[in-house]
ROGUSE-689951 format. One record per residue (C-alpha): x, z, y negated; residue number from 1. Coordinates in Angstrom, 3 decimals, always signed. Layout:
ROGUSE-689951
- c1 / c3 / c2 / i
- X / Z / Y / NUM
...
***
This chain:
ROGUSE-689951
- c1 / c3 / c2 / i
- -100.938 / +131.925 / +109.055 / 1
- -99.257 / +130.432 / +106.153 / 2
- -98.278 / +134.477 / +104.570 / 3
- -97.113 / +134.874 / +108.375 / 4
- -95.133 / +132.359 / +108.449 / 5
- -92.963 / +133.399 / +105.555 / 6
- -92.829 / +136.870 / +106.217 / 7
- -90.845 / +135.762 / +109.305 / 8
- -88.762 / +133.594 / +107.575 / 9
- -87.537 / +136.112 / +105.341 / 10
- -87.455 / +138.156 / +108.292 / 11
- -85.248 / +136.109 / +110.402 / 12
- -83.284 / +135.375 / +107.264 / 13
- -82.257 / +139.113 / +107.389 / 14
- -84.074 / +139.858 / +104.481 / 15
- -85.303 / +143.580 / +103.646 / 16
- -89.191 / +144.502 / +102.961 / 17
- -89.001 / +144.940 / +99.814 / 18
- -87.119 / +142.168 / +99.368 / 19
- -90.140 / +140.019 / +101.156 / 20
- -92.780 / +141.710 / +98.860 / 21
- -90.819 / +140.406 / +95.674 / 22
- -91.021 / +137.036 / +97.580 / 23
- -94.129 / +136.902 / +97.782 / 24
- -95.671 / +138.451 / +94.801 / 25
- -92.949 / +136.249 / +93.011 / 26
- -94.423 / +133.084 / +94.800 / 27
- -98.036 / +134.086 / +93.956 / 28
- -99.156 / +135.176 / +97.182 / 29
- -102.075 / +137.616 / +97.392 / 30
- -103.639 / +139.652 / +99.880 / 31
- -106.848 / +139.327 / +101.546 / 32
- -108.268 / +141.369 / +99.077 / 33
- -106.980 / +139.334 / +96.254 / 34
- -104.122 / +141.975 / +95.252 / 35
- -100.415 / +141.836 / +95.278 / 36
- -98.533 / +142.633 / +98.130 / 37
- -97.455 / +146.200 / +98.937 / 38
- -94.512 / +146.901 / +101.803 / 39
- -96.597 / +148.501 / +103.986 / 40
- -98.530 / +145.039 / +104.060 / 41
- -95.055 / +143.317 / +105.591 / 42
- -94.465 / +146.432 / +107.194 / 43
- -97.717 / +146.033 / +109.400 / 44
- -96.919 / +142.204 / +109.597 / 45
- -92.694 / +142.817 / +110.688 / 46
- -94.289 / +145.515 / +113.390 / 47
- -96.727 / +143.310 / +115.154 / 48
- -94.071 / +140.219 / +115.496 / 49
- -94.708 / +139.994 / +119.087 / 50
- -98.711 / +139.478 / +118.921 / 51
- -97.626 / +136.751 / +115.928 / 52
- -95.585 / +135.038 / +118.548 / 53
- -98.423 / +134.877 / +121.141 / 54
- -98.619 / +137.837 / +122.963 / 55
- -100.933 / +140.651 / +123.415 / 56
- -100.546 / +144.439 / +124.397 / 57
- -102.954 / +144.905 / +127.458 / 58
- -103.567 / +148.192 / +130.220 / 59
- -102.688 / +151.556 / +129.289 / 60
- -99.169 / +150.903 / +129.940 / 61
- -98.974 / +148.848 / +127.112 / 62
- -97.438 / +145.799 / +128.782 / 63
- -96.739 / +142.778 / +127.003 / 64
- -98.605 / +139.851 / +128.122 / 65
- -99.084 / +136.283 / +126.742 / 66
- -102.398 / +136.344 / +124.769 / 67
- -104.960 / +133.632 / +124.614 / 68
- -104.387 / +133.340 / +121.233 / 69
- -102.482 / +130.537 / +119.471 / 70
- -98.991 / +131.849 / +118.538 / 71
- -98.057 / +131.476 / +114.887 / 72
- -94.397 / +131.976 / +114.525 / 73
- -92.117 / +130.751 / +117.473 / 74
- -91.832 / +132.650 / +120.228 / 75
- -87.861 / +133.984 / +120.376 / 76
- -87.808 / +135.414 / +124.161 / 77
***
């Protein structure tokens, strides 16, 4: 939740990708797999924004609905 977190702070900060993958090799984060961060890591994390805010992608339609999981970055709708 923590790595989250300050993805979307850079995010929201209007920060590029690559920019956030400097961040946070520069700040001696790591991925689960104990490497350094890649873009398409914060690119995975930037494209999923809405499940990190609490929702969840249900039916075949796709529609947005809020998930029963605990939201980790505020919620901007």
């Amino acid at each position: 939740a923590e790595i989250v977190r300050f993805i979307f702070e850079r995010k929201r900060a209007g920060k590029t990708m690559m920019g956030t993958v400097d961040s946070l090799n520069d700040a001696g984060y790591k991925t689960r797999g104990g490497k350094k961060f890649l873009i398409s890591s914060v690119q995975s994390v930037w494209n999923n924004e809405k499940f990190y805010e609490g929702w969840y992608k249900y039916g075949k339609d796709g529609d947005w609905v809020r998930g029963q999981h605990e939201a980790i970055i505020e919620d901007r709708e």
